[in-house]
C-alpha positions, 0 to 999 in steps of 0.5 A: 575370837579365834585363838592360835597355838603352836605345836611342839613335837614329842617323842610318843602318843602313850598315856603316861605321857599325855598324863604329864599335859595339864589339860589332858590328864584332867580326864580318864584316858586311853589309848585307841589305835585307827588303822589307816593306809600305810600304818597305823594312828596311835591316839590317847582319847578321853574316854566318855563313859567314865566321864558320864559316870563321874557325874560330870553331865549332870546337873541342870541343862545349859542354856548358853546359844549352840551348846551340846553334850561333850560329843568332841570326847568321841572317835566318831566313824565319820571321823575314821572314815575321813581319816582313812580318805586323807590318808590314801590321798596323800596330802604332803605340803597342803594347807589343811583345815579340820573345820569343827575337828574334836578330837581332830581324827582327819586332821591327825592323819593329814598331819601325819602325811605331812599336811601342814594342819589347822584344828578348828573347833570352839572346845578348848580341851578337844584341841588339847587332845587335837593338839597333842595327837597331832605332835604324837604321830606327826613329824612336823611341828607346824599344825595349829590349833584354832579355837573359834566359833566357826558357827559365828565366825571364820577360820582365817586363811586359805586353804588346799583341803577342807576337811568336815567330819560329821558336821552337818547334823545340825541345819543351823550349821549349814550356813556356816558351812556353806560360807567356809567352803566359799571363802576359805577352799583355794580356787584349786582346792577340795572339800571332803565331807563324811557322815553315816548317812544322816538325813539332816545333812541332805540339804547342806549335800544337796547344795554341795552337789549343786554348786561344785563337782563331787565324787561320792562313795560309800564305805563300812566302817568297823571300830569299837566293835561296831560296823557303820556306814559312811557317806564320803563326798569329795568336792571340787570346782571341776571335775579335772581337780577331782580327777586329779585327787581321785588319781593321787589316791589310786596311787597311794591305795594298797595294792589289791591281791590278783 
């Protein structure tokens, strides 16, 4: 069932105070920051090598219908590229879903553009730190975390911008992807999809291209010391929406050196 939780605004992202959450200070934690157009995301993450150390992926596989490896614990570059996408868009005053979010790297950068934000996700402690994040480097207090199924279920509501961080990797996902672009995007609305390119995601793009109006491009990511290259695609349900979005974030793009 899906869950909603309210946000309440605090003073700083830093990990003695993420420390004080019960949920997040079960974990080895640390601070990374993502640079983005016009500033910075300061986010307290869990950090995955000390929890593969810790043991605590051991033991015998699970069995349980969609389970995976922890890769919500994960800044993936999907997720930073996406963050950066929403961030030159300005997004102030939409209805953001961050379907499938993790640690909700995109959705923490619509919220800081004043977005009002929904995390969406089945992992309870990756909205914790969506959640959290999302207080942290935001002045608004009316981002939601929404723990669902969404393989199986809906998001209820509707919204302005879709946003899909390296989802797609998965063919079972498909469907559900397919079935929340078409039931939650308002008819005015845009869909961002951003992956490195892999070749499981074709057929969920191939049908994204088929039934909206996109804009594609390419972008190198670099973060922890690693370049990768990321696929973004921006849908609409026509070509004028997109222009209108592709125009928003010529204006809020750095102005380049002549």
């Amino acid at each position: 069932m899906a869950g909603r939780i309210p946000l309440v605004l605090m003073s700083e992202a830093s990990v003695p105070a993420a420390k004080q959450d019960p949920v997040l200070r079960r974990y080895e934690l640390r601070r990374v920051r993502v640079p983005v157009p016009r500033g910075v995301l300061s986010l307290v993450v869990p950090d995955p090598g000390a929890w593969a150390r810790s043991g605590a992926g051991g033991g015998p596989p699970r069995r349980d219908a969609g389970w995976e490896p922890p890769y919500w614990m994960r800044v993936w570059p999907a997720a930073v590229a996406l963050a950066r996408s929403v961030a030159r868009l300005g997004c102030e005053g939409l209805r953001v879903l961050d379907l499938g979010c993790g640690l909700g790297v995109p959705g923490v950068a619509a919220a800081r553009e004043r977005a009002s934000v929904v995390f969406a996700d089945r992992e309870a402690d990756a909205l914790a730190f969506a959640r959290w994040n999302a207080v942290g480097n935001s002045v608004r207090k009316d981002a939601v975390a929404c723990r669902i199924d969404w393989a199986r279920e809906t998001v209820p509501g509707s919204f302005d911008v879709i946003l899909m961080a390296d989802v797609s990797y998965r063919p079972l996902h498909h469907e559900p992807l397919r079935r929340h672009a078409e039931t939650c995007l308002l008819r005015d609305g845009m869909l961002v999809h951003a992956d490195p390119w892999r070749p499981e995601s074709a057929p969920f793009l191939e049908w994204l291209r088929g039934s909206f109006s996109v804009l594609e491009e390419s972008c190198d990511v670099v973060f922890a010391e690693r370049r990768t290259r990321i696929r973004v695609v921006c849908a609409a349900r026509s070509v004028s929406l997109l222009g209108r979005f592709q125009s928003a974030a010529h204006q809020n793009s750095p102005r380049r050196q002549q």
